[in-house]
C-alpha positions as CSV (number, residue, x, y, z in Angstrom):
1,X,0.0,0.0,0.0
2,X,1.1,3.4,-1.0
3,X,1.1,6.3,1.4
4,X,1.3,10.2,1.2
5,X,-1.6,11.6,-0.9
6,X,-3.1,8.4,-0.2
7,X,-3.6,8.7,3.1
8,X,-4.6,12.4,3.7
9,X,-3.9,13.7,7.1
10,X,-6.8,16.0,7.2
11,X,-9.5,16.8,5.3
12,X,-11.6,20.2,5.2
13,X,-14.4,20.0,7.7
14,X,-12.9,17.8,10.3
15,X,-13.9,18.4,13.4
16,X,-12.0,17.6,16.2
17,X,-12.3,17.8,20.0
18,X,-10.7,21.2,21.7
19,X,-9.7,21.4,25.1
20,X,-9.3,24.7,26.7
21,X,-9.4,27.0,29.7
22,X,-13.1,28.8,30.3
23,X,-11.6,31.8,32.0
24,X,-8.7,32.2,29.1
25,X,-10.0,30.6,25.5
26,X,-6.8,31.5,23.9
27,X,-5.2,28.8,26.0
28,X,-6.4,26.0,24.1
29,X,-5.6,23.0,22.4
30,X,-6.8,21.1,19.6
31,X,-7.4,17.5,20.4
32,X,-6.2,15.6,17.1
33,X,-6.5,12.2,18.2
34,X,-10.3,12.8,18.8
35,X,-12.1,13.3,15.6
36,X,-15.9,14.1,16.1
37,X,-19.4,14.3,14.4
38,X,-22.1,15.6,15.5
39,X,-24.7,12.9,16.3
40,X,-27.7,15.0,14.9
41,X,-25.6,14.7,11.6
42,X,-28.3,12.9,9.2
43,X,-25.8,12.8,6.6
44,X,-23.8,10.3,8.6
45,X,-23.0,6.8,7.4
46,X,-21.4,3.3,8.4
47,X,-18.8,1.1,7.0
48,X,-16.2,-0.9,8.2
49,X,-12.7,-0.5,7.3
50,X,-9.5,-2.4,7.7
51,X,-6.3,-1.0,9.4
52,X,-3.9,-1.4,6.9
53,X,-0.8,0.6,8.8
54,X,-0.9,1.0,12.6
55,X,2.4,3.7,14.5
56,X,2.5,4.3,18.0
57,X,0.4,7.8,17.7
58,X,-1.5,7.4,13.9
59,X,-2.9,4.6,12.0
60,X,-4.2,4.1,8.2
61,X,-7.3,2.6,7.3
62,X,-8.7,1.9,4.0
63,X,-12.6,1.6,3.6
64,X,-15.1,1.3,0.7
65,X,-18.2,3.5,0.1
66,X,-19.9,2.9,-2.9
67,X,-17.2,0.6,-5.2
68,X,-14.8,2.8,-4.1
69,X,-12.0,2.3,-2.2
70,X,-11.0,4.9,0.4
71,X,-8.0,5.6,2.2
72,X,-7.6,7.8,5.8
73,X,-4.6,8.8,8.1
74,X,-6.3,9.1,11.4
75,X,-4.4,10.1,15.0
76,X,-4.9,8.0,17.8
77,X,-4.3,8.6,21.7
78,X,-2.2,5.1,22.5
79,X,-4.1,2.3,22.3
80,X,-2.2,-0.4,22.2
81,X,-5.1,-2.8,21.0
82,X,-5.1,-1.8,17.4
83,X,-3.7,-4.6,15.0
84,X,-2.8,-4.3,11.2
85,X,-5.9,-6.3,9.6
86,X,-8.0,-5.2,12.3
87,X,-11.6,-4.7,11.5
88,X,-13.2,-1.6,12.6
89,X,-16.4,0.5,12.2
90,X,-15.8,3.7,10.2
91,X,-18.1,6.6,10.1
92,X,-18.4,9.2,6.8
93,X,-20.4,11.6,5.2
94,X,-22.7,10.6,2.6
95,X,-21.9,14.0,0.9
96,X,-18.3,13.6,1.4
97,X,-17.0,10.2,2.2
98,X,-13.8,10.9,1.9
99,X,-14.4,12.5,5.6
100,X,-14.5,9.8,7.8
101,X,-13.4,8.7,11.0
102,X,-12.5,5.0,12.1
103,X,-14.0,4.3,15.8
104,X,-10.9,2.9,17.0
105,X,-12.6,2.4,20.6
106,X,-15.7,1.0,18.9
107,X,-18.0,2.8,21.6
108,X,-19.3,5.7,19.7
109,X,-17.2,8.0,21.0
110,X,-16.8,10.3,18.0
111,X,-20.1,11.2,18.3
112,X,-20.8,14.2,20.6
């Protein structure tokens, strides 16, 4: 499997989770390892993908909407339970399924 432009890192409209200080917002900080959708997203759809390369902070994951074969770079927080081959379910937009987020804890956590 190829990477680089196959994998993107991000793509516009990602959302992510932001920590920050409520008495100072300029001291915050974006949460890359947590991708999010918003659960009242109707546009929101389910696959499963495959982990196809796993690194101690990132892992890439390939997925098929459609006939079409998709590839994602995705940021994870250490969790040592991920496997190359490992099946897992992967969320997109139906507009857009090139946005997509693998739920690498499998408990709907993206969804906020």
């Amino acid at each position: 499997v190829a990477y680089g432009p196959y994998f993107p890192t991000t793509v516009i409209g990602e959302m992510y989770e932001v920590k920050y200080d409520s008495t100072n917002p300029d001291n915050s900080e974006v949460q890359i390892s947590s991708p999010r959708f918003f659960k009242s997203d109707d546009n929101i759809r389910k696959t499963k993908g495959i982990i196809v390369d796993i690194g101690s902070r990132d892992l890439k994951f390939e997925y098929h909407v459609n006939d079409k074969t998709y590839y994602k770079f995705q940021y994870h927080s250490d969790e040592p339970n991920l496997l190359e081959g490992q099946i897992l379910p992967v969320y997109y937009l139906e507009s857009g399924p090139q946005l997509a987020i693998a739920d690498i804890k499998q408990d709907s956590s993206i969804f906020k």
